[in-house]
LOBALO-206587 format. One line per field, with one value per residue (C-alpha): residue number from 1; z, y, x; residue in one letter. Coordinates in nm, 3 decimals. Example, Ala and Ser with C-alpha at 12.3 -4.5 7.8 and 13.67 -1.06 7.14 Angstrom:
<sites>
mimar: c(1 / 2)
zz: c(0.780 / 0.714)
yy: c(-0.450 / -0.106)
xx: c(1.230 / 1.367)
baza: c(A / S)
</sites>
This chain:
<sites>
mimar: c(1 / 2 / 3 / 4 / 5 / 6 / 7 / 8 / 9 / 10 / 11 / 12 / 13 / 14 / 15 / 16 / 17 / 18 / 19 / 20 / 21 / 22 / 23 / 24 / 25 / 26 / 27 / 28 / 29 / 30 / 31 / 32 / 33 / 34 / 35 / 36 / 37 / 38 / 39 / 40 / 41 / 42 / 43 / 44 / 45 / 46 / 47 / 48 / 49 / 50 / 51 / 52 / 53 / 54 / 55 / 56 / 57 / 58 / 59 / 60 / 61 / 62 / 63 / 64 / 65 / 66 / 67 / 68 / 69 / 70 / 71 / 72 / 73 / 74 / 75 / 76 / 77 / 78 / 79 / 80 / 81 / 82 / 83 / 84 / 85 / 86 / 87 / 88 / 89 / 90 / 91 / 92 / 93 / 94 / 95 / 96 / 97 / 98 / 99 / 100 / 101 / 102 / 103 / 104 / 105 / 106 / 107 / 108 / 109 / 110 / 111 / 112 / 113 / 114 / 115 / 116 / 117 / 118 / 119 / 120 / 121 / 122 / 123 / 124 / 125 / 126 / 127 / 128 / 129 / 130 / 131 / 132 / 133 / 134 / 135 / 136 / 137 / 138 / 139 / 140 / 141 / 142 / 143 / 144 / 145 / 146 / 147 / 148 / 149 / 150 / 151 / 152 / 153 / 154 / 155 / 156 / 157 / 158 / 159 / 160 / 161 / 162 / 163 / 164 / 165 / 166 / 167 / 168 / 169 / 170 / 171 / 172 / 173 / 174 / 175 / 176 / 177 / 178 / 179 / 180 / 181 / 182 / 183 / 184 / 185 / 186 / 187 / 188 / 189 / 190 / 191 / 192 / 193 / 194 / 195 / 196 / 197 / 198 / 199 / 200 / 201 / 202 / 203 / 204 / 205 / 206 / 207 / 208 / 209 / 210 / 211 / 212 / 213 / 214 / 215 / 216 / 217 / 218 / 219 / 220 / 221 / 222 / 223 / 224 / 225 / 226 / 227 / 228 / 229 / 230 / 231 / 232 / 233 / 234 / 235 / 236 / 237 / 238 / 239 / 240 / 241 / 242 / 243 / 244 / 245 / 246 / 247 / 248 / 249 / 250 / 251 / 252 / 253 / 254 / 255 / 256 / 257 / 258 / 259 / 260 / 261 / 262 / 263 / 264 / 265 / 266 / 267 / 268 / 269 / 270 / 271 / 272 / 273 / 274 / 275 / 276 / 277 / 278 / 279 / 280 / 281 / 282 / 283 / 284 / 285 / 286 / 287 / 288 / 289 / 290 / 291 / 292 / 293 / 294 / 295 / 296 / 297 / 298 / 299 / 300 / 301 / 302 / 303 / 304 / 305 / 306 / 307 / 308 / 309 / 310 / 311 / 312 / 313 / 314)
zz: c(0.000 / -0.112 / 0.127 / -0.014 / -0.054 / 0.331 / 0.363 / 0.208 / 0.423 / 0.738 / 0.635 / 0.493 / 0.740 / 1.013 / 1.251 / 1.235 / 1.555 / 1.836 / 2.014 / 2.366 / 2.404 / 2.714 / 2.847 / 2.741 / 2.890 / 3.233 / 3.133 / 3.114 / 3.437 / 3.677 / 3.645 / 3.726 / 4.087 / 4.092 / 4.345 / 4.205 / 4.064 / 3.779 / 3.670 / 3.695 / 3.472 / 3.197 / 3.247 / 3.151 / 2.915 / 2.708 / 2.795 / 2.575 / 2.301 / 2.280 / 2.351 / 2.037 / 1.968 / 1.738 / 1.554 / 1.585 / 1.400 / 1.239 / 1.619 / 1.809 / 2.022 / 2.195 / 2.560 / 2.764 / 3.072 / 3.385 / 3.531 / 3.837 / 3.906 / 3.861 / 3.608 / 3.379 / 3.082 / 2.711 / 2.532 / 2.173 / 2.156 / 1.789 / 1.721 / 1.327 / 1.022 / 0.986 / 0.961 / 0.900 / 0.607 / 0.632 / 0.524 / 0.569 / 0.465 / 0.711 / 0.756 / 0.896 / 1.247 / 1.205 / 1.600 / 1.716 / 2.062 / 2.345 / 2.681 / 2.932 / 3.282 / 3.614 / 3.951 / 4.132 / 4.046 / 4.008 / 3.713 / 3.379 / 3.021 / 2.739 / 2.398 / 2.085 / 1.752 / 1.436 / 1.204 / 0.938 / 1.063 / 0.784 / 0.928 / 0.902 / 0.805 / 0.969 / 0.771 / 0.482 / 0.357 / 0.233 / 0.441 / 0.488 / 0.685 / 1.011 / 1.012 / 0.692 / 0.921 / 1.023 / 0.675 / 0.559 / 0.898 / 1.121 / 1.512 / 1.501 / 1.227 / 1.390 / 1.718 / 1.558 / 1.355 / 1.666 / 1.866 / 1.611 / 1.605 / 1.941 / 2.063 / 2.339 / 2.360 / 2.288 / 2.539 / 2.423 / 2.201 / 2.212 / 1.850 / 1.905 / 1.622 / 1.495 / 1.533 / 1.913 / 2.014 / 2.032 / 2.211 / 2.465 / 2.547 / 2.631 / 2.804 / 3.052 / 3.121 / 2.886 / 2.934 / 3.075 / 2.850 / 2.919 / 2.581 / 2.449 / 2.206 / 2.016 / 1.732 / 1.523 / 1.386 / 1.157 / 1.276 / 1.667 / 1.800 / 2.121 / 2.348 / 2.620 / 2.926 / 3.073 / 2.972 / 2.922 / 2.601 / 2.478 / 2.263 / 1.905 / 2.073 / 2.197 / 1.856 / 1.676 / 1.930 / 1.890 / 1.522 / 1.444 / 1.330 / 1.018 / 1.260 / 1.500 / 1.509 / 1.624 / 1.340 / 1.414 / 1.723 / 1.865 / 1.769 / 1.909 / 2.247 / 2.250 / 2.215 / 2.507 / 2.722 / 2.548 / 2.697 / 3.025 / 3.046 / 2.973 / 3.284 / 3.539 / 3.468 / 3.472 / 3.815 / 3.927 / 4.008 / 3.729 / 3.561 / 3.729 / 3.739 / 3.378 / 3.311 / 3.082 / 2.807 / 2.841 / 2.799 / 2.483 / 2.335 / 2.378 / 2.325 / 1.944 / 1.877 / 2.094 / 2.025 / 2.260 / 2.299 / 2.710 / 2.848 / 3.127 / 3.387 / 3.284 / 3.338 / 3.685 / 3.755 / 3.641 / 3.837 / 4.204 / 4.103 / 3.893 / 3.963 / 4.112 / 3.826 / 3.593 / 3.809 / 3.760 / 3.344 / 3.178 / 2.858 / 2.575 / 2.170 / 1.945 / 1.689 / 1.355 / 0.999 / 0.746 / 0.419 / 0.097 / -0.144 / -0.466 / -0.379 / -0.040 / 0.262 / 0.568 / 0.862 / 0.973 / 1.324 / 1.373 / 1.552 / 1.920 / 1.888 / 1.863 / 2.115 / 2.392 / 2.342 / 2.341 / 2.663 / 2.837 / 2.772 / 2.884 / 3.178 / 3.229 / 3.198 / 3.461)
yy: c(0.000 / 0.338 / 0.637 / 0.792 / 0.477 / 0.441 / 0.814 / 0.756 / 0.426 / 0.634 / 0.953 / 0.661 / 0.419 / 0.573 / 0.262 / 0.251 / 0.344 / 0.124 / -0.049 / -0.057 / -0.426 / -0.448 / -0.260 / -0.535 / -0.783 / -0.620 / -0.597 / -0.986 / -1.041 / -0.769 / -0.814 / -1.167 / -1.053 / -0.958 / -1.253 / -1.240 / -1.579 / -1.392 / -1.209 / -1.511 / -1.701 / -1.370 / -1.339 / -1.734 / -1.743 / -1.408 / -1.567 / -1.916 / -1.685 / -1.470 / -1.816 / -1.914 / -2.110 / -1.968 / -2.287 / -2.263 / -2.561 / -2.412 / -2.351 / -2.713 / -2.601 / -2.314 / -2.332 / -2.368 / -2.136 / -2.208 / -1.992 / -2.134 / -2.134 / -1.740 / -1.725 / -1.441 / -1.454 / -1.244 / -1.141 / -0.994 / -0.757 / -0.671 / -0.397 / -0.598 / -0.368 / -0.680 / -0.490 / -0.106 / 0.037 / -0.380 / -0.543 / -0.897 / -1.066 / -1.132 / -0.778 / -0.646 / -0.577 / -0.251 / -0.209 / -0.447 / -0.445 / -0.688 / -0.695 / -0.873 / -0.959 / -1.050 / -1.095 / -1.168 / -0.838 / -0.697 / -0.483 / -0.520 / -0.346 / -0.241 / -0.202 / -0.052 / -0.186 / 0.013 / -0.128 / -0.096 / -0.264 / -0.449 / -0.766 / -1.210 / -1.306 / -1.656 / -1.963 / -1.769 / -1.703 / -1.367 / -1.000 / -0.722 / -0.502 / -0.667 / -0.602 / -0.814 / -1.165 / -1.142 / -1.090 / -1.415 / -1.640 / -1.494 / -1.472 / -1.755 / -1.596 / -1.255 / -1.426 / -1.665 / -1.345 / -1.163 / -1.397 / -1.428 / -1.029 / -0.959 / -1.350 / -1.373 / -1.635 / -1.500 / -1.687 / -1.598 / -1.317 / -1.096 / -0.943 / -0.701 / -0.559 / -0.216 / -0.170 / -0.211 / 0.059 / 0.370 / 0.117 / 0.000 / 0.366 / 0.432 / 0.117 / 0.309 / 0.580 / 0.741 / 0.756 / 1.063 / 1.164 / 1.405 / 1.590 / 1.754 / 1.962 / 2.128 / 2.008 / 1.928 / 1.595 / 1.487 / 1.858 / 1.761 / 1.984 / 1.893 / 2.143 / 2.044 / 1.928 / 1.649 / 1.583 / 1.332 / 1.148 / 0.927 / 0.674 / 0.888 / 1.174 / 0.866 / 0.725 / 1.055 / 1.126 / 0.785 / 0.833 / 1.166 / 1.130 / 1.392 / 1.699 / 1.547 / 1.650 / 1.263 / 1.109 / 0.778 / 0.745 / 1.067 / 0.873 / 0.579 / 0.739 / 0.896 / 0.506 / 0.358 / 0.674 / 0.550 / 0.176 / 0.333 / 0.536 / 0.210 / 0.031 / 0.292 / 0.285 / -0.094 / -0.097 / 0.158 / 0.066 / 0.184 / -0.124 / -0.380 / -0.168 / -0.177 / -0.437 / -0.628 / -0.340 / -0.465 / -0.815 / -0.786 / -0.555 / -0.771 / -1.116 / -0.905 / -0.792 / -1.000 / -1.303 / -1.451 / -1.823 / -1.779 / -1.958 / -1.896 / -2.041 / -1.847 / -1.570 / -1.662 / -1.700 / -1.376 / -1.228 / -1.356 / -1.383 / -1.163 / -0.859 / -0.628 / -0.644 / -0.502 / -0.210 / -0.074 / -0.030 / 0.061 / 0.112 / 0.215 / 0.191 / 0.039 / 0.298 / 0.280 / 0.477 / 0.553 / 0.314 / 0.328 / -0.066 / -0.086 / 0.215 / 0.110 / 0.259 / 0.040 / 0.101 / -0.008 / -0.137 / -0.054 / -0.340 / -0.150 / -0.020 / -0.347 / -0.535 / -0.249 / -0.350 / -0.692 / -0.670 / -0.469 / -0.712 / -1.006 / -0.840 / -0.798 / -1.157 / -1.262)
xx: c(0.000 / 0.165 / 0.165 / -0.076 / -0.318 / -0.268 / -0.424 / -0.693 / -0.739 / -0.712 / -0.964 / -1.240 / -1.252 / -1.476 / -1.415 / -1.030 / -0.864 / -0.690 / -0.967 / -0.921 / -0.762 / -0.609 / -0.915 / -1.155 / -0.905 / -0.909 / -1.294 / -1.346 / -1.114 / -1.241 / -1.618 / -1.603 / -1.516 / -1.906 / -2.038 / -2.401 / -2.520 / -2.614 / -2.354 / -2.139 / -2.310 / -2.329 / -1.936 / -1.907 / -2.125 / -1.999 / -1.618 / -1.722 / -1.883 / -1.554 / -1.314 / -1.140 / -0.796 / -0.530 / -0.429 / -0.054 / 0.035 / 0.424 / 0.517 / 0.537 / 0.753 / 0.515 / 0.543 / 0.222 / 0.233 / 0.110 / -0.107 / -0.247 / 0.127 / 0.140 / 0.395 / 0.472 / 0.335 / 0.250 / -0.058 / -0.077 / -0.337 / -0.489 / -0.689 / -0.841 / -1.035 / -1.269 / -1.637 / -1.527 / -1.774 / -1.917 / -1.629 / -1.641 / -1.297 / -1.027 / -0.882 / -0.558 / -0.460 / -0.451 / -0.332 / -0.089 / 0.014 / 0.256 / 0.133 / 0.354 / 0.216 / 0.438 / 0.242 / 0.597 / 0.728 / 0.318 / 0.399 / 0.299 / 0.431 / 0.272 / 0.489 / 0.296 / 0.417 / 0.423 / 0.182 / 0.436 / 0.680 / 0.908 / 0.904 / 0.993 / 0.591 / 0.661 / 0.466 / 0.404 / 0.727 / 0.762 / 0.852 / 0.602 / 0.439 / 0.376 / -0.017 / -0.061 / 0.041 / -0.338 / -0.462 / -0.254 / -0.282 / -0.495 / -0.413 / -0.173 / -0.003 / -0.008 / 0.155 / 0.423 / 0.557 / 0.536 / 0.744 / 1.031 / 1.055 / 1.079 / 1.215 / 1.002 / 0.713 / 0.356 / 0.165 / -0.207 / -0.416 / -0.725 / -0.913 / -1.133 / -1.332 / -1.312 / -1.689 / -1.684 / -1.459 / -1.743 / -1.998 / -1.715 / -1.646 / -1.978 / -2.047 / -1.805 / -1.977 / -1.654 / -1.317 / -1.063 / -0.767 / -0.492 / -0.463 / -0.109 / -0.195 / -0.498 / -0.590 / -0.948 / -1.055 / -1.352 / -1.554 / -1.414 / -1.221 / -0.970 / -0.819 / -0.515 / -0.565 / -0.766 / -1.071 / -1.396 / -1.486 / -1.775 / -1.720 / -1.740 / -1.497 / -1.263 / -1.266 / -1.184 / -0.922 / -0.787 / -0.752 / -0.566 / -0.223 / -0.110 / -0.190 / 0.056 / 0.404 / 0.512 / 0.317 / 0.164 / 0.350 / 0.184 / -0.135 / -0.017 / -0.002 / -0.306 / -0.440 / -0.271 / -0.420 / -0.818 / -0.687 / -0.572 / -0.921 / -1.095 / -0.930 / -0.984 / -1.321 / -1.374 / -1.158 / -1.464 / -1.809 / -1.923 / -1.733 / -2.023 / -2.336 / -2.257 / -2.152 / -2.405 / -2.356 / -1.984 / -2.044 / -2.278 / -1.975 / -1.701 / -1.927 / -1.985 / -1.643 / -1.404 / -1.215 / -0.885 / -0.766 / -0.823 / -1.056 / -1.342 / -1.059 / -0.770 / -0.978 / -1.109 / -0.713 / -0.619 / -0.849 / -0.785 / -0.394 / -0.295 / -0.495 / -0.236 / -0.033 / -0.296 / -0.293 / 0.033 / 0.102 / 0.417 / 0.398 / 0.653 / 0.633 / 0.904 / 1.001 / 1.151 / 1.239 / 0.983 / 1.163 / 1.000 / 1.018 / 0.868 / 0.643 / 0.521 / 0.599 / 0.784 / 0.894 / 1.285 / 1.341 / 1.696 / 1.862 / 1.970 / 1.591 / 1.487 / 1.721 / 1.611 / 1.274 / 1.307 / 1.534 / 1.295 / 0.996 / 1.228 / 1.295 / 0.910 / 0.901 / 1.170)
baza: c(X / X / X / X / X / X / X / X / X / X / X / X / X / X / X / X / X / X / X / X / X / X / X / X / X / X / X / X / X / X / X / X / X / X / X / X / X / X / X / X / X / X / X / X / X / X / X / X / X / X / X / X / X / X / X / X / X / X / X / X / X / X / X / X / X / X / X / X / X / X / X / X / X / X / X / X / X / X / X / X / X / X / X / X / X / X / X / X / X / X / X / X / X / X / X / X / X / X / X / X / X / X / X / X / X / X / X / X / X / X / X / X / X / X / X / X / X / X / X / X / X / X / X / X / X / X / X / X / X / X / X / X / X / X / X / X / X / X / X / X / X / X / X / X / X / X / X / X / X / X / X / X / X / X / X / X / X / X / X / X / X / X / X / X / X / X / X / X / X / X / X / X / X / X / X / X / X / X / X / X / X / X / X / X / X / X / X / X / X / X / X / X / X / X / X / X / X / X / X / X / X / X / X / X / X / X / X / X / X / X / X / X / X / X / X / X / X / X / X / X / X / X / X / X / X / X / X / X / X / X / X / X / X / X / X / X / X / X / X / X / X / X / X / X / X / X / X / X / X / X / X / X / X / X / X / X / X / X / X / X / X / X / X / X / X / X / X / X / X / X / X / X / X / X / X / X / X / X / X / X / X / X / X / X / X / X / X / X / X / X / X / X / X / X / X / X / X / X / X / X / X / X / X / X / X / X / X / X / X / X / X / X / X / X)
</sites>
């Protein structure tokens, strides 16, 4: 896709921002800690709707991680185009994100990876932009090509569609940013400072990136802070007295290989290390290839990255 095609996929495609993925994770987790019979039974029932496994055949030697035994472990988060202006193929993640999750250390770290990333497409042979592995393989694709670049194991995966982002938002009750700079998007205009967004301000705010003098990584940013808005709110009340709006988003748009138990583990285990995020976003150089536009990992870029996410993992 030239630079110019990727424009015009950005301006047209009203649904295509980062959806809030580590939010609905936290989401699925947190509200099972509601003790009513029947919102136990919602949260299981949504969890075996959104429960699917990412065939990894090419990767036999995948590790299985314990979690009753509260080991680290890794979670690609994908943000997938599948249902912007009702498309209905496979799609591309457009947002690709590593979470890694330690309740020894009760920390966890968020890395943002360019969608452009030039990039090993393991089990299909060829190099490309990173976001295409889902278009060619799907989940398992995205999280074998995943694991090579950064050499650590990717453990398990969320999807979420691009169509649930606005709903989630407002499930909420919103979501507070902390805006650095002004700027106007799609007739919305955003001052500084902090402030409150529904779900069609948090996807226009999500979705900016040419007015920004850090490009896609300025946008990139302003994604993680729509994620961080989306936990604070699900670690609220507000996360259980609404939380049946939540579970008919994410049983719509949501998809992740962990099961009803996983979750129920994460939960009472694992809890305290959703509440303290780091995050931090490998960067690269803009490259252009037979008039498409990459972006270039440069190799001490990509070792600190990797180091710090093994260090996570420890």
């Amino acid at each position: 896709m030239t630079g110019n095609n990727n424009q015009y996929y950005d301006t047209n495609h009203v649904k295509k921002v980062l959806l809030s993925l580590l939010g609905i994770f936290l989401t699925i987790i947190l509200v099972i800690a509601g003790f009513a019979a029947k919102m136990y039974y919602d949260v299981k029932s949504t969890a075996n709707d959104t429960f699917e496994v990412a065939d990894r055949n090419g990767n036999a030697n995948k590790r299985k991680v314990n979690l009753s035994a509260q080991e680290p472990f890794s979670i690609l988060l994908l943000g997938v185009d599948t249902g912007a202006l009702g498309r209905t193929e496979q799609g591309r993640s457009d947002t690709m994100m590593v979470a890694t999750v330690n309740p020894s250390s009760n920390e966890s770290l968020l890395v943002s990876l360019p969608r452009d990333t030039y990039a090993e497409i393991v089990g299909h042979g060829t190099q490309d932009k990173i976001n295409h592995a889902y278009a060619f393989g799907g989940a398992a694709m995205s999280m074998d090509t995943v694991e090579k670049l950064l050499d650590i194991p990717i453990d398990h995966y969320i999807t979420i569609n691009m169509q649930g982002i606005e709903t989630l938002v407002d499930a909420v009750g919103g979501v507070e940013v902390n805006n650095s700079l002004d700027f106007t998007y799609d007739g919305k205009s955003f001052s500084k400072g902090k402030q409150e967004l529904n779900g069609e301000e948090a996807l226009k705010y999500s979705r900016m990136r040419y007015d920004d003098p850090n490009g896609d990584y300025g946008r990139q940013g302003r994604q993680r802070q729509i994620i961080t808005g989306i936990a604070k709110k699900v670690l609220s009340t507000r996360g259980f007295t609404s939380y049946r709006s939540i579970l008919e988003t994410m049983g719509q748009n949501v998809k992740t290989d962990l099961t009803f138990s996983d979750m129920r583990t994460l939960m009472g285990d694992y809890r305290t290390a959703f509440g303290h995020v780091k995050s931090d976003q490998l960067k690269g150089e803009g490259f252009m290839q037979d008039g498409v536009s990459y972006q270039r990992i440069d190799s001490s870029e990509l070792k600190r990255v990797q180091d710090e996410l093994k260090t996570t993992m420890k």
